[in-house]
C-alpha positions in Angstrom: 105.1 139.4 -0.7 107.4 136.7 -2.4 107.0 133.2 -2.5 110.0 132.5 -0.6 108.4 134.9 1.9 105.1 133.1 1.4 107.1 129.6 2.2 108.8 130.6 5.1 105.6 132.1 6.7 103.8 128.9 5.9 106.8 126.8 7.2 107.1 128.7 10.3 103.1 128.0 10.9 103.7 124.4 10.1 106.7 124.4 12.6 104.6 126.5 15.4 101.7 123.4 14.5 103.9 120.5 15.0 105.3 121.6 18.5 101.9 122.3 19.9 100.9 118.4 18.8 104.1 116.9 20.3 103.8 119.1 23.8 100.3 119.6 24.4 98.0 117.7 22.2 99.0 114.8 21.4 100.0 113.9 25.2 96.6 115.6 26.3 94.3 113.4 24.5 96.2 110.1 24.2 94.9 107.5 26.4 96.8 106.0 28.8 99.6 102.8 27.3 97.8 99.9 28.4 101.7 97.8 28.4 101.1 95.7 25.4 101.7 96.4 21.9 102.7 100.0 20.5 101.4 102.8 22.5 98.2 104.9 21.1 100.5 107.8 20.7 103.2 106.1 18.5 101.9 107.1 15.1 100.5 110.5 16.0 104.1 111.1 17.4 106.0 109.5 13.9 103.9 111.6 11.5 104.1 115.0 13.8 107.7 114.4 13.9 108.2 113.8 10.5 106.5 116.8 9.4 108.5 119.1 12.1 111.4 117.4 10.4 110.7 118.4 6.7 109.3 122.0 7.9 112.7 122.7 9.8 114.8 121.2 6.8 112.9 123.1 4.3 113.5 126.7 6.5 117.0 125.2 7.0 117.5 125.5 2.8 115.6 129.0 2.6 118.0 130.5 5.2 121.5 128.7 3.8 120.4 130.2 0.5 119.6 133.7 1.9 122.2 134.0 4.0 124.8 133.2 0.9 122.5 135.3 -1.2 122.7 132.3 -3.8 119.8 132.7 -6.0 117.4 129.9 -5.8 116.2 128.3 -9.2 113.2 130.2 -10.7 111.1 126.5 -10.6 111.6 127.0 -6.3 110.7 129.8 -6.1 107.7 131.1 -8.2 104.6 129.4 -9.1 103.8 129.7 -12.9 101.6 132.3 -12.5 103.6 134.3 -10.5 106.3 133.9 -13.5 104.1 134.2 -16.5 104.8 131.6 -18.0 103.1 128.8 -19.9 103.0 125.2 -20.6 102.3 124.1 -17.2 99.8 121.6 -17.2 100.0 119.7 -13.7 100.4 122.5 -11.6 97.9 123.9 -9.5 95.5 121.3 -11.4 93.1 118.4 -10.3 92.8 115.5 -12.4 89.6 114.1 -11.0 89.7 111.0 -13.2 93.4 110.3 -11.2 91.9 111.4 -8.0 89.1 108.3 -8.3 91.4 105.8 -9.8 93.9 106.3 -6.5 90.7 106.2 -3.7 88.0 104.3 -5.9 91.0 101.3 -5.1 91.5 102.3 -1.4 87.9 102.7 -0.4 87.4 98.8 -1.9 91.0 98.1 0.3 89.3 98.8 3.4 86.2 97.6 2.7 87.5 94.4 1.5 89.6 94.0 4.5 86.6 92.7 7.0 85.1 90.4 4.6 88.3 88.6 2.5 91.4 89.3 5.1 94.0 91.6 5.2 96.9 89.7 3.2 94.3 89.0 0.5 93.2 92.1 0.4 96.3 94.1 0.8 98.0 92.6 -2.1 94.7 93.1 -4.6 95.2 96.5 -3.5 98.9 97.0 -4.3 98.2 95.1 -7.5 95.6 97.4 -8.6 97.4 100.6 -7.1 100.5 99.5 -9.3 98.7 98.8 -12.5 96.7 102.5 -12.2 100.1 104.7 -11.8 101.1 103.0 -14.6 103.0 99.8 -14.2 102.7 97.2 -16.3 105.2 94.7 -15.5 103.2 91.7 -13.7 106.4 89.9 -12.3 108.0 93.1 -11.1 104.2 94.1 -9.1 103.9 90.5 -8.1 107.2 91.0 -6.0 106.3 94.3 -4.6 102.7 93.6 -4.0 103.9 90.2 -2.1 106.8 92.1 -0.6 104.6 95.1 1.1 102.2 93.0 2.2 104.2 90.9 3.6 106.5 93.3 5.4 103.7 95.1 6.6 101.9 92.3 8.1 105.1 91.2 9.7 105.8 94.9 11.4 101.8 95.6 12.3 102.1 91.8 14.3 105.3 91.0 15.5 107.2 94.7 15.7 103.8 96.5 17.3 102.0 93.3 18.6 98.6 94.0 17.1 96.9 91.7 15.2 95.8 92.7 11.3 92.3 93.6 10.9 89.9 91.2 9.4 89.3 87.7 9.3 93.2 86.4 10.3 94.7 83.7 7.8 97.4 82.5 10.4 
């Protein structure tokens, strides 16, 4: 078996997945919409939907390239082992030392939400979060950091009508 054949397979699983959430599951075990602020089954619905979306696109690009018979580039379409190659060294790898310093930051986020607030909290985080994936301009993080926060704060509020966890500033 190929790895395209492998990925279409997989893809068609994913696909197959995605429509029993949106038909059966995520309607099934969604409580009812109480008629204030975003319905329970909002997010489930976004994130099944947007993986059904990249799944389709995905088969979408195998079958275009099949059906021309346009060979696909060698990187799409085997893994390095699978080609023989060498010098791959973040493939198929965990760096557990990157693993930590991404949750050590988001396990403090949550926990830090309940006792400081959420807009304190939030932009420690994406301060942190920036400075560990390597950025190191302060002005440039300051402006993102405040940005996110802020835009998320303003679309968890006003657009869904909940209020942020924690202790509220406002």
């Amino acid at each position: 078996m190929t790895k395209i054949q492998r990925d279409v397979i997989a893809y068609l699983v994913i696909v197959t997945f995605c429509i029993v959430m949106l038909v059966w599951a995520i309607p099934a075990y969604t409580p009812a919409y109480p008629g204030y602020g975003a319905s329970a089954a909002l997010v489930p619905n976004v994130a099944v939907g947007v993986m059904l979306f990249m799944a389709c696109l995905a088969l979408i690009t195998t079958g275009i390239a099949k059906y021309r018979k346009k060979p696909m580039a060698a990187s799409e379409t085997t893994f390095p082992d699978d080609a023989n190659e060498s010098g791959f060294t973040q493939v198929g790898r965990i760096n557990l030392s990157h693993l930590f310093g991404i949750m050590l930051p988001s396990l403090l986020f949550i926990i830090a939400i309940e006792y400081v607030s959420y807009l304190i909290s939030a932009f420690v985080y994406l301060m942190i979060l920036q400075f560990v994936i390597g950025s190191r301009r302060w002005l440039q993080s300051v402006v993102v950091a405040v940005s996110l926060t802020a835009v998320l704060y303003v679309v968890m509020r006003y657009g869904f009508g909940v209020p942020v966890p924690g202790p509220q500033l406002f």
